[in-house]
N, C-alpha and C positions, 0 to 999 in steps of 0.2 A: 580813862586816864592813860593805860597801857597805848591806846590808837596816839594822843598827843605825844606821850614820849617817843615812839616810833616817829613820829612826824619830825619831831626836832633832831632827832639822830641822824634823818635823814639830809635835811639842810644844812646842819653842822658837818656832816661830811661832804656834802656841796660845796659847800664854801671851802672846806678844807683844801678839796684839789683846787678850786681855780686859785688860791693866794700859793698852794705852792707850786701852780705852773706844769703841774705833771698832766702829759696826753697820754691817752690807750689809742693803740694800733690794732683795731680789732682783726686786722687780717692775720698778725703775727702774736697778737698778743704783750706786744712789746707796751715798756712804759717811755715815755721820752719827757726830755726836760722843755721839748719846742713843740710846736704843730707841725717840722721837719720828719719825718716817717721816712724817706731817702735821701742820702747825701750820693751825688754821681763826681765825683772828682777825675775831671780829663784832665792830666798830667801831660803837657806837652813838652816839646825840647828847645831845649837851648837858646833863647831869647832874652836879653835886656830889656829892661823897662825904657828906657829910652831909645832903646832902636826900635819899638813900637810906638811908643806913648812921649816920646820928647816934645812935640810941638804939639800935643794934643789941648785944645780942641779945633787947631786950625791946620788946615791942608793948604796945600799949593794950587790946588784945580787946574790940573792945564786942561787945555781942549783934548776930549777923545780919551779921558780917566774917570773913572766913578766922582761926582763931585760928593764934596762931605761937608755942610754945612753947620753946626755948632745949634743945639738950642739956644733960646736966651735964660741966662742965668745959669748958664752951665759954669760950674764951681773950675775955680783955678785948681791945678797942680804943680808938685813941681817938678818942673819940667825947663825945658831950657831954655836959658835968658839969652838976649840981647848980648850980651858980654860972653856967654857960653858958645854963643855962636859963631863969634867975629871974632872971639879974642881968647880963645880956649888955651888955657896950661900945655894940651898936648901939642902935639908936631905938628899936626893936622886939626884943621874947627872941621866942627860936626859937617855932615853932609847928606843933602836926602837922595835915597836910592831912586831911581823912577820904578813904576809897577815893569817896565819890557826887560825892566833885569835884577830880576827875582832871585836867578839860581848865584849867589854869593859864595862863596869860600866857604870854608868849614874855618875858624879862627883859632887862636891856641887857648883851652878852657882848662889847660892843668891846675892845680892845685898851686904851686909855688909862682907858676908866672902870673895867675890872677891877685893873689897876692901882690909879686913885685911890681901888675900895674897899679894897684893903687894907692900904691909908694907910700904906705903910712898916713894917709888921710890928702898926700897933694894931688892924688887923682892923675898923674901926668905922663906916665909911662905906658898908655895901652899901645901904641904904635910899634916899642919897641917890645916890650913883652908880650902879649897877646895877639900884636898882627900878624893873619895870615899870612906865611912863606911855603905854602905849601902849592904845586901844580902852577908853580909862576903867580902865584897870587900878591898883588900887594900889599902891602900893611898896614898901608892906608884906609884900607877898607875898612878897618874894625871900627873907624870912626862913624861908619855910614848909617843911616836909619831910615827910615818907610814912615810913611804919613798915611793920615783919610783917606786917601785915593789909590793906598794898594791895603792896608791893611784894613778896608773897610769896614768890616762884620763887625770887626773888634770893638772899634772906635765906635759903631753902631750900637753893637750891645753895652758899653761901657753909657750909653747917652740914657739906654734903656733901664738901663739892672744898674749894681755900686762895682765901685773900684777903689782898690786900697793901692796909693801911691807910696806906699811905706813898709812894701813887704821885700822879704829879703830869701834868698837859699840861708837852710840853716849853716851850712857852711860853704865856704869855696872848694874852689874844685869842680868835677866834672858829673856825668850823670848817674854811673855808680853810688856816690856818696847821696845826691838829691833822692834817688829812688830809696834807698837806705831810709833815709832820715824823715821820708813823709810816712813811712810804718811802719819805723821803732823809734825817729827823732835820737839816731846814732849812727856811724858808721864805724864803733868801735865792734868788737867781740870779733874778730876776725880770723879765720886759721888758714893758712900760715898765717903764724904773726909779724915776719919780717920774709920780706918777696920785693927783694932790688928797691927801687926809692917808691914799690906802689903800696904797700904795705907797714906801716910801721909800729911796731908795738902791740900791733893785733887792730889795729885801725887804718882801714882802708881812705887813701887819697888818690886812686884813682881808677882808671874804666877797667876791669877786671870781670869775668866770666862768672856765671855760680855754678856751681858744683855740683848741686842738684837736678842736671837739666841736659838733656838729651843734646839736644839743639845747641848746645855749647863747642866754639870748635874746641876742640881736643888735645890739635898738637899746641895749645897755648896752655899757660897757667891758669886755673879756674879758685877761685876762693868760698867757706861756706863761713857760713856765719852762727857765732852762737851766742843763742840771749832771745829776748821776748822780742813779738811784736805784735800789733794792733790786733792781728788775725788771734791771738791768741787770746785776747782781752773777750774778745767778742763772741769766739767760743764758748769763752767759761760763762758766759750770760747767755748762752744760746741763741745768738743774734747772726741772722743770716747777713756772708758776704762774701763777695768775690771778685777778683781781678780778670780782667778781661781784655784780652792782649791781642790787636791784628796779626797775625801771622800763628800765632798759637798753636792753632789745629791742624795736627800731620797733613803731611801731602802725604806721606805714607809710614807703616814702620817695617824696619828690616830687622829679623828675628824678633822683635819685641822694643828694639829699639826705635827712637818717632825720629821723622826726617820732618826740616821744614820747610821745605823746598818750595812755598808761593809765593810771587811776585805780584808786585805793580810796577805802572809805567808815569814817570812825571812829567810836569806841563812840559819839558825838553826831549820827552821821548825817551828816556833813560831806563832803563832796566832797575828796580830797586827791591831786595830779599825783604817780604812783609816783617819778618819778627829779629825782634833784634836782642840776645839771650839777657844781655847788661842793663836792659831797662827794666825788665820782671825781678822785682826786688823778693816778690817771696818766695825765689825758687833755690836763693841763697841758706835759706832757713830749711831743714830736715823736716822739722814737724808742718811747713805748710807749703812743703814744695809737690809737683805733680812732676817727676821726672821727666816721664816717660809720655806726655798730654795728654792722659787718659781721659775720653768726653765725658761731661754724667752718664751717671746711667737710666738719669730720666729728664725729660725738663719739669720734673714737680719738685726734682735734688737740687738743681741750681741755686746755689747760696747755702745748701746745707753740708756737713762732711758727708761726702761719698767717696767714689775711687778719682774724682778730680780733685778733690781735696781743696777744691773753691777757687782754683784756677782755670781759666777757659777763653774759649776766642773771642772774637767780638759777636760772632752769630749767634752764640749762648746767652747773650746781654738782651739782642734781641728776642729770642725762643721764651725769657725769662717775662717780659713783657707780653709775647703772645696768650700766657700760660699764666698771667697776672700772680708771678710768685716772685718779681722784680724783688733781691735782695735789700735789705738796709741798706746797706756799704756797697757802692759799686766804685772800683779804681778803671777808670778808661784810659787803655793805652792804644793810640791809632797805631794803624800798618805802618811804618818807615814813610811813604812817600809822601804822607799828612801829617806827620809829628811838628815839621818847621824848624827841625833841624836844619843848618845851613850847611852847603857840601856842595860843589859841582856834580850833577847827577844824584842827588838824594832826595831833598823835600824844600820847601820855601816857601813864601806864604800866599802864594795863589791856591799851591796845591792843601796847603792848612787850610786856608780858609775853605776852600771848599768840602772836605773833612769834618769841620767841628760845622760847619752851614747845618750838612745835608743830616748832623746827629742830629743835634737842636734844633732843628726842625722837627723831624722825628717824633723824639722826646716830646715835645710841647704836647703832640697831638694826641696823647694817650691820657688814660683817667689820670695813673700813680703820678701826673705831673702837678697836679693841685699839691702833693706832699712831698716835691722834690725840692732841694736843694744843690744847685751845680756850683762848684769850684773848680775855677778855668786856672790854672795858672803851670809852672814850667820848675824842669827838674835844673836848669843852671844857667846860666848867660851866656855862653858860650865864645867868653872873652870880651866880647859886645863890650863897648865905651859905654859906662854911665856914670853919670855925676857925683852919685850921693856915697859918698864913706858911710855903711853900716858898723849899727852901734855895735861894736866887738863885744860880746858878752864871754866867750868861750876861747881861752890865748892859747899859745903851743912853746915849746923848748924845743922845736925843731929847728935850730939854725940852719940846718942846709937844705930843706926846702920851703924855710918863708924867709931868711935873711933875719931874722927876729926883728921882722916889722910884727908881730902881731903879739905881743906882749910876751911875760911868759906864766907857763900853765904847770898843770898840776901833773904825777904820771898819766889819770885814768883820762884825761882829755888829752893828752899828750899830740901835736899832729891833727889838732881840731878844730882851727881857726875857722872863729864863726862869731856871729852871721854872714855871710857872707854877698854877692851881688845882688842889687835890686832887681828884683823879675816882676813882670806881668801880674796881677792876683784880682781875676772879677770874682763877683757873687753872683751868678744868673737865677732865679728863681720867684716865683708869685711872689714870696714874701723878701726880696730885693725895696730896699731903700731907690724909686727910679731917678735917674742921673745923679747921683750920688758919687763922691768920691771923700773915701775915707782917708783919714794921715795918722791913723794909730798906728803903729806896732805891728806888725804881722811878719811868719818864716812860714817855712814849711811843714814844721811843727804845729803851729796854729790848727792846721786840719785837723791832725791827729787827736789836739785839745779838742777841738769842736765834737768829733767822736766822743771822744771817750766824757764829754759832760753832758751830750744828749741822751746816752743813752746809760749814763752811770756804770761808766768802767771802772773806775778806779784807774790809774796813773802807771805805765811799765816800769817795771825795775830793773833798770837801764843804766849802766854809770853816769852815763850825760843827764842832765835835768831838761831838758829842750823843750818837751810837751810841757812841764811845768813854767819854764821861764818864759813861752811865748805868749804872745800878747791874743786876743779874743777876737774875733770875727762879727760877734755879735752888733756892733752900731752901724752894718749896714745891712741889717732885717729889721721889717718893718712888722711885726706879728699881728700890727690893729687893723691894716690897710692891705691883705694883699689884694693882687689882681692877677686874675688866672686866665685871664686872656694871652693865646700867643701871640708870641713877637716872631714872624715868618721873614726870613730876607732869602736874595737871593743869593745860591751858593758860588756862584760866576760873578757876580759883579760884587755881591757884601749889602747892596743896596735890601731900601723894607719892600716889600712884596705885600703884604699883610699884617 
């Protein structure tokens, strides 16, 4: 009798886990709400969804360009009409870049002028507010965008993996605030809390140094930040994770101090500094900042608190991989000349593309990719013309840097307008929905949810709501179907290889 009741205790807890969906991670012990065991989120720069993805799933093909063909039944987006082309609100209709000129402008990504371009929902002022006038550049540009035939990989893995045409920055503005908002989903708590029009109220709107951080220039204003973020969630659950930033790792230190003097060179030959201090958002925060870049002090530490304090370069990501202790949580941020930022002599998307190619390639070919989850997506638009008015969930009482187009707000969001531009947002991953493309809801936030309900964080106490108000990721994974075959392309053309 004893042996049957043992039997049925034992089924009934069988059943118990698979209807509540809970996995063990026997290597970490962890519990998870998915068969996700890692989330890699490469956070790139500064791109529109439509100066990528406007005419997606069709390219121009000229002779002597990657051609980019369309499956069949490849799902519409939206993207841009007919009428958006030929007869655009702004000064200028859209226009596609060719791949031979890649290296574009840097465009104007402030906070109030992304704002005044999209003039209250008429979409019509990017020319005059967001176009480049910087190094003779015209301003016309900002209208311009890239197709299948330069931004190949992309448009490749979007045919392979899902893609959400409905994701947003949680707010406008520049890369400061996006880097903020994907690991606290705020860029409030900010000291000083008033610093000339960048700062207001203790809430950051725009590109500002952290405080924390060696490699910060010095003779500039540097700001920290107080208040929770994801790293802290994850601690208190004992959940390995880490950021992992190109340029990161001293070229040297002087007295104790890290210098980060390495470079790359891009498709134009340019000289470009790998680390870029404004983009490493946890080095604004005291309790998860590494001032000073201290390495682990083993690769069996990687991902856990040591003297790097879970920050590291990009070689540690891979060391972390050699050493099969690959983190939960990994945040990827490429060296400057692959981020895809736009800049004359910075980054663009030949040199990107071949950056996220040569990871994900990588990545695919190791075991931990059967349990990976990648989110591809970008810390702001970077002025970039795109069509869609985001649904404003979060207003501001800032009249002198939105005009009071953005409604108006409370103190604690004060200067928060949000959501803000439509970017980029695939899912790469075995368990990816394939050619899929999602039209829910998504910000940069979103991520942050996806954390914190895989692995039962509980929610930051944060003034802003953002990880609560953003929409789920969830309907484009597929958990019955995956397939863990890689997808190999080439990191030179974009094209599949394997």
């Amino acid at each position: 009798m004893k042996r049957k009741q043992f039997y049925v205790t034992v089924v009934l807890a069988a059943l118990f886990l698979l209807q509540s969906r809970v996995y063990s991670d026997p290597a970490h012990h962890y519990l998870t709400a998915t068969p996700i065991k890692h989330v890699v989120i490469l956070f790139q720069e500064n791109v529109s969804f439509d100066h990528y993805f406007g005419t997606y799933p069709y390219a121009l093909n000229p002779p002597g360009e990657p051609p980019f063909y369309a499956k069949p039944n490849t799902p519409a987006i939206n993207g841009y009409t007919y009428y958006l082309l030929h007869h655009n609100p702004n000064l200028v209709n859209p226009f596609r870049l060719d791949r031979k000129k890649v290296l574009t402008c840097d465009q104007n990504h402030e906070y109030g002028a992304e704002i005044k371009a999209y003039n209250g929902g008429l979409m019509n002022r990017f020319v005059q507010e967001t176009g480049s006038r910087y190094d003779h550049c015209s301003p016309d540009t900002v209208m311009g965008y890239f197709d299948g035939n330069t931004v190949t990989a992309l448009w490749n893995y979007a045919q392979k993996f899902a893609m959400d045409d409905n994701a947003f920055g949680t707010n406008f503005g520049p890369s400061t605030m996006g880097a903020l908002n994907l690991i606290a989903g705020t860029s409030a708590g900010v000291h000083p809390r008033n610093y000339l029009d960048k700062v207001v109220n203790g809430v950051d709107i725009a590109d500002l140094n952290p405080t924390y951080d060696d490699c910060s220039p010095h003779h500039k204003q540097t700001i920290k930040v107080i208040g929770e973020n994801i790293g802290n969630l994850l601690n208190q659950k004992k959940i390995t994770w880490g950021w992992f930033q190109g340029g990161f790792t001293p070229t040297k230190w002087v007295h104790g101090i890290a210098v980060c003097g390495s470079y790359s060179y891009n498709i134009g030959g340019r000289k470009v500094r790998n680390y870029m201090p404004h983009h490493e958002p946890f080095q604004y925060f005291k309790q998860t900042a590494n001032p000073h870049h201290l390495p682990p002090s083993s690769p069996y530490k990687i991902g856990y608190p040591d003297q790097a304090n879970h920050q590291y370069g990009l070689r540690d990501f891979w060391l972390s991989l050699k050493y099969h202790t690959m983190p939960a949580v990994c945040f990827i941020k490429a060296p400057a000349v692959g981020d895809g930022h736009a800049g004359m002599g910075y980054s663009d998307p030949l040199d990107e593309q071949k950056y996220l190619v040569n990871f994900l390639n990588r990545l695919q070919k190791t075991k931990e990719w059967k349990s990976t989850l990648v989110i591809l997506t970008y810390d702001d638009s970077d002025g970039w013309y795109d069509h869609v008015f985001p649904p404003i969930l979060r207003h501001s009482n800032d009249l002198k840097n939105d005009s009071g187009l953005c409604g108006k707000g409370i103190p604690a969001t004060q200067d928060r307008c949000g959501p803000g531009p439509r970017l980029p947002f695939l899912v790469i991953s075995p368990y990816s929905r394939e050619n899929y493309v999602s039209h829910h809801f998504v910000e940069q936030a979103s991520i942050l949810k996806f954390i914190e309900n895989n692995w039962k964080l509980g929610r930051l106490n944060n003034p802003a709501d953002a990880d609560r108000e953003s929409g789920s990721i969830l309907d484009m994974l597929n958990f019955k179907k995956p397939n863990f075959n890689p997808f190999i392309l080439n990191p030179k053309t974009g094209e599949q290889t394997y």
